[in-house]
LOPA-945280 format. One record per residue (C-alpha): residue number from 1; residue in three letters; x, y, z. Coordinates in pm, whole numbers. Layout:
REM LOPA-945280
{pt NUM,'ALA',{X,Y,Z}} ...
REM end
This chain:
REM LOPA-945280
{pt 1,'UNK',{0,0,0}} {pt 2,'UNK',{322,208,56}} {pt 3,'UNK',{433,401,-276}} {pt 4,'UNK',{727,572,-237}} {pt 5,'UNK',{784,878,-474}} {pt 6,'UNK',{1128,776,-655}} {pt 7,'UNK',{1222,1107,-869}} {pt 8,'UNK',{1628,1233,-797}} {pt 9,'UNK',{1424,1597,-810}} {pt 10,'UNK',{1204,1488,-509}} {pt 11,'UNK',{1486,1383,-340}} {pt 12,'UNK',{1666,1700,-374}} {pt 13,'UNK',{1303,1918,-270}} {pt 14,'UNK',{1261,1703,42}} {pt 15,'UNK',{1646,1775,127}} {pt 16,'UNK',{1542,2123,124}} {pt 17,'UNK',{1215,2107,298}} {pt 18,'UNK',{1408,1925,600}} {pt 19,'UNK',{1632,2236,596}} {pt 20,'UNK',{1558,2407,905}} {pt 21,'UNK',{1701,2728,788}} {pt 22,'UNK',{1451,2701,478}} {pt 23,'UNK',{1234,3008,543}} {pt 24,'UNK',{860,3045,501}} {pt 25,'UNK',{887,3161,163}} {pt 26,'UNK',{1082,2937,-14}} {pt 27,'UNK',{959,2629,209}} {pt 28,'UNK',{583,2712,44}} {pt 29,'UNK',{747,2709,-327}} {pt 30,'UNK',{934,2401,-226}} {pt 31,'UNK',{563,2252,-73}} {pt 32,'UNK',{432,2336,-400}} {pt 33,'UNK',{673,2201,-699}} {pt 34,'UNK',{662,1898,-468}} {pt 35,'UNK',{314,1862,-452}} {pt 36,'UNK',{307,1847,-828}} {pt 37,'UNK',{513,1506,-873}} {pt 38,'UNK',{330,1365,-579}} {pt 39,'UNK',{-2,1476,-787}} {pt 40,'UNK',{101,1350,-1076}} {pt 41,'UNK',{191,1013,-891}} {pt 42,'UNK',{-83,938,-682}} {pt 43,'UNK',{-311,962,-979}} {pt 44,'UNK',{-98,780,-1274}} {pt 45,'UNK',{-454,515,-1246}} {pt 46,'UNK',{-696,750,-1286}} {pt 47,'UNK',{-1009,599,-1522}} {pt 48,'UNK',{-1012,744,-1839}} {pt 49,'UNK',{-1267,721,-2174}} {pt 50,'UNK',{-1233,729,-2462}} {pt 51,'UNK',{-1310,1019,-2673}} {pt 52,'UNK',{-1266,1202,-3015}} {pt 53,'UNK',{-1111,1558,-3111}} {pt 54,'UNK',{-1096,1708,-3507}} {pt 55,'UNK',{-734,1815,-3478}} {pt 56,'UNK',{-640,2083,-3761}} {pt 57,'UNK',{-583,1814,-4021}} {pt 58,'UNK',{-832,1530,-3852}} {pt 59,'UNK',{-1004,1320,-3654}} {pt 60,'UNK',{-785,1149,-3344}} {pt 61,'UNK',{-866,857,-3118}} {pt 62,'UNK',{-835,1042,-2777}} {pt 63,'UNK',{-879,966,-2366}} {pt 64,'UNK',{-1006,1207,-2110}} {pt 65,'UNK',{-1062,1186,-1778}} {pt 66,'UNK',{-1382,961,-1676}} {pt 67,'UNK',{-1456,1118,-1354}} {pt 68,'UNK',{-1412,1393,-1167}} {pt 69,'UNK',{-1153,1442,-896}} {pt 70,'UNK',{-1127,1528,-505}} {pt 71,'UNK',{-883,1664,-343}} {pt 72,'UNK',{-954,1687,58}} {pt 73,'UNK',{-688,1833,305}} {pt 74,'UNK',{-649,1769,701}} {pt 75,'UNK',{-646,2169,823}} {pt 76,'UNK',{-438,2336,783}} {pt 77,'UNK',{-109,2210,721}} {pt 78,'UNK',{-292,1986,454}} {pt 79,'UNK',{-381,2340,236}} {pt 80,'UNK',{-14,2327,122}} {pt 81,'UNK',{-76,2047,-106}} {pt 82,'UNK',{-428,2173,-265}} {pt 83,'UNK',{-296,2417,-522}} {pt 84,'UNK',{-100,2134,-748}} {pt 85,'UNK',{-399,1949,-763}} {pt 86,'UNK',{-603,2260,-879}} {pt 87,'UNK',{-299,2379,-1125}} {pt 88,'UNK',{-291,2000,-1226}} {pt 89,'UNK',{-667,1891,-1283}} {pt 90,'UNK',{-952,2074,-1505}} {pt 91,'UNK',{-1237,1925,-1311}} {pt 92,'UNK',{-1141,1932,-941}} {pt 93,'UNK',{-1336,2001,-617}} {pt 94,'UNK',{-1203,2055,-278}} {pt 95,'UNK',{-1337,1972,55}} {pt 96,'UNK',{-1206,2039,411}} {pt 97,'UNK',{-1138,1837,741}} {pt 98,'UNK',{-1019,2011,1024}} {pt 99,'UNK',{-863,1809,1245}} {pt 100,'UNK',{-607,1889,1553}} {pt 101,'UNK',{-402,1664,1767}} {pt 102,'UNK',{-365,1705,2119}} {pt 103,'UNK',{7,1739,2133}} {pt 104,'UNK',{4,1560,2464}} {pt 105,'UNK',{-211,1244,2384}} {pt 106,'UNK',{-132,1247,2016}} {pt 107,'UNK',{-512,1251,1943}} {pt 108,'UNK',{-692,1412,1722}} {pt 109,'UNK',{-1035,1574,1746}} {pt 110,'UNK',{-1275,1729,1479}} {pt 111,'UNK',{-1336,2049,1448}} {pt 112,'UNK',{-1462,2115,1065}} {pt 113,'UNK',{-1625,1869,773}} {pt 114,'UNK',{-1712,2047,455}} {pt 115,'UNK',{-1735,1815,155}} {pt 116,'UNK',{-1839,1772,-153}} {pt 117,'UNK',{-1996,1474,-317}} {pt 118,'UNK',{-1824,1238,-270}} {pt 119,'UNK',{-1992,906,-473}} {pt 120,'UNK',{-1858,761,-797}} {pt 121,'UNK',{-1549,1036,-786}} {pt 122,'UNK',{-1194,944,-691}} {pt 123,'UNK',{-1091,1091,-357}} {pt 124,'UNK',{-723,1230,-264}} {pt 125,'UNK',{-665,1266,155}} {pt 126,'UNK',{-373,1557,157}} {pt 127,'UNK',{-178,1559,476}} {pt 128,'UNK',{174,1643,492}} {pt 129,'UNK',{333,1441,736}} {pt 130,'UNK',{155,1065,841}} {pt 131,'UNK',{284,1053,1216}} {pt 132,'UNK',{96,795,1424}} {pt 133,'UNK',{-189,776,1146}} {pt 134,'UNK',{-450,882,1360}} {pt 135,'UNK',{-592,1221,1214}} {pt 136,'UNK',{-564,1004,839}} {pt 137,'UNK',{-732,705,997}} {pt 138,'UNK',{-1043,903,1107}} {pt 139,'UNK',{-1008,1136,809}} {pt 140,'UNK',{-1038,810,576}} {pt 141,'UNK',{-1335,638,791}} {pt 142,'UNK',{-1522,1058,761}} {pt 143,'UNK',{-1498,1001,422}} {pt 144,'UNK',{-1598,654,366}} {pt 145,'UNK',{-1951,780,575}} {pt 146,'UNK',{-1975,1050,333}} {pt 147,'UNK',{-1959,806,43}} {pt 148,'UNK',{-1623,768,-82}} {pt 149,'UNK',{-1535,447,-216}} {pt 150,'UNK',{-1216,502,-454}} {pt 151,'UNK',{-967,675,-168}} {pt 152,'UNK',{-575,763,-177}} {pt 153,'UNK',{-395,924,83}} {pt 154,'UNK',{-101,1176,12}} {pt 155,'UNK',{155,1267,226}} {pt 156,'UNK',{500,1488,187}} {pt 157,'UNK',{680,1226,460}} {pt 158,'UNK',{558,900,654}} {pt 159,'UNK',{673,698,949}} {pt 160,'UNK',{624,315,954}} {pt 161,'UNK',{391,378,1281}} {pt 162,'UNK',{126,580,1051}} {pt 163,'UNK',{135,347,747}} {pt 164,'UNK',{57,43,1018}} {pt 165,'UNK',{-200,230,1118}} {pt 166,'UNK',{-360,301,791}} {pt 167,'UNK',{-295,-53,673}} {pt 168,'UNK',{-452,-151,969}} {pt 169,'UNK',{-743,63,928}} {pt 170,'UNK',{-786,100,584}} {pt 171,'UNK',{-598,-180,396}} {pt 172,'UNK',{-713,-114,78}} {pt 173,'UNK',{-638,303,20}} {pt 174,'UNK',{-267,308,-85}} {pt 175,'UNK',{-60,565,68}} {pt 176,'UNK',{173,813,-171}} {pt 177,'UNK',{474,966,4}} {pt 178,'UNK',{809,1137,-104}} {pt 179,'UNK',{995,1072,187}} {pt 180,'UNK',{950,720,450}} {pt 181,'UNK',{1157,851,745}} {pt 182,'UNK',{1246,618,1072}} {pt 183,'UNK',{1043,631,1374}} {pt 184,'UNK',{830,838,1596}} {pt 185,'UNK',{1004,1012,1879}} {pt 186,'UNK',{889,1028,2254}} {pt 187,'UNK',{663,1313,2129}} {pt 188,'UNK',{481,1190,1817}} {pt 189,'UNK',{702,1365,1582}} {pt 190,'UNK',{856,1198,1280}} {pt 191,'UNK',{1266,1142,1284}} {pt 192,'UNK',{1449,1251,1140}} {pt 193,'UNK',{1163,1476,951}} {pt 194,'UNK',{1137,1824,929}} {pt 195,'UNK',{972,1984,1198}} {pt 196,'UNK',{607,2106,1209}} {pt 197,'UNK',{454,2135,884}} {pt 198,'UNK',{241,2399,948}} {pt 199,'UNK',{397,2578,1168}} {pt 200,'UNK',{684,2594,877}} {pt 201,'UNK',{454,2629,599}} {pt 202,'UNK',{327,2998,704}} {pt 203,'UNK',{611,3078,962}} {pt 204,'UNK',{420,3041,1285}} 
REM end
């Protein structure tokens, strides 16, 4: 279920995304070019139909996309990777789950749902880093009740404790990352990651 993104130029983006004296500005452009190969990964399957188009000198045998696509993040460090997916994808819709961890139990609680319909489309979960897998795991099950059925999860970095979790879970939604880091530390965070997402992502 694990998909590792394997690009030398995601490599070299995650380097500088670890980079703790990356600042704000250039971590969001480095959030962003990643968040395009990670789109264009995680959705390499997507159905397609087939279709005609009268070129300027004729007909051509063509394929489009069958359905449309979602793209959901976890709030807010998950609104980093929504703008690929809306550069990337003609027919895209975006719906929200706000979810924050209690930094001492390393549990999450909801706080926000806003989605859009959800049946017969093809769903991407956006959260940057996939620590214990909690906040995904009850993302995933939120969107199952709202009638997803064709899920993916994205995710900038992962630790094996979140992808047992998921697999655990939700065995069957396969999990894109660019970076699978070590372990969880005494605190929840991923090692040797790169810090709080968020908190890097708009300099808080």
């Amino acid at each position: 279920m694990l998909h590792p993104l394997r690009h030398p130029l995601a490599a070299h983006l995650v380097a500088s995304l670890r980079d703790q004296a990356t600042p704000p500005a250039e971590f969001r452009g480095l959030a962003h070019r990643l968040g395009l190969l990670l789109a264009m990964e995680s959705t390499r399957d997507l159905p397609t139909q087939a279709a005609t188009v009268a070129t300027p000198l004729e007909d051509a045998a063509a394929l489009r996309l069958a359905q449309p696509l979602v793209v959901v993040p976890i709030l807010r460090a998950g609104l980093g990777l929504v703008q690929p997916f809306l550069d990337l994808f003609p027919d895209v819709s975006v719906g929200y789950i706000g979810l924050e961890r209690d930094h001492t139990t390393a549990v999450a609680h909801s706080y926000y749902c806003k989605l859009p319909p959800l049946a017969g489309r093809t769903v991407v979960l956006v959260d940057p880093m996939l620590a214990t897998g909690g906040s995904a795991a009850q993302a995933l099950t939120l969107l199952k009740s709202h009638g997803a059925t064709s899920l993916r999860m994205v995710c900038v970095v992962s630790a094996p404790e979140g992808v047992a979790t998921l697999h655990a879970a939700h065995p069957e939604v396969p999990v894109f990352t660019a970076a699978h880091d070590r372990c969880l530390n005494d605190r929840k965070y991923i090692l040797p990651g790169l810090g709080d997402f968020g908190d890097r992502l708009y300099g808080t």
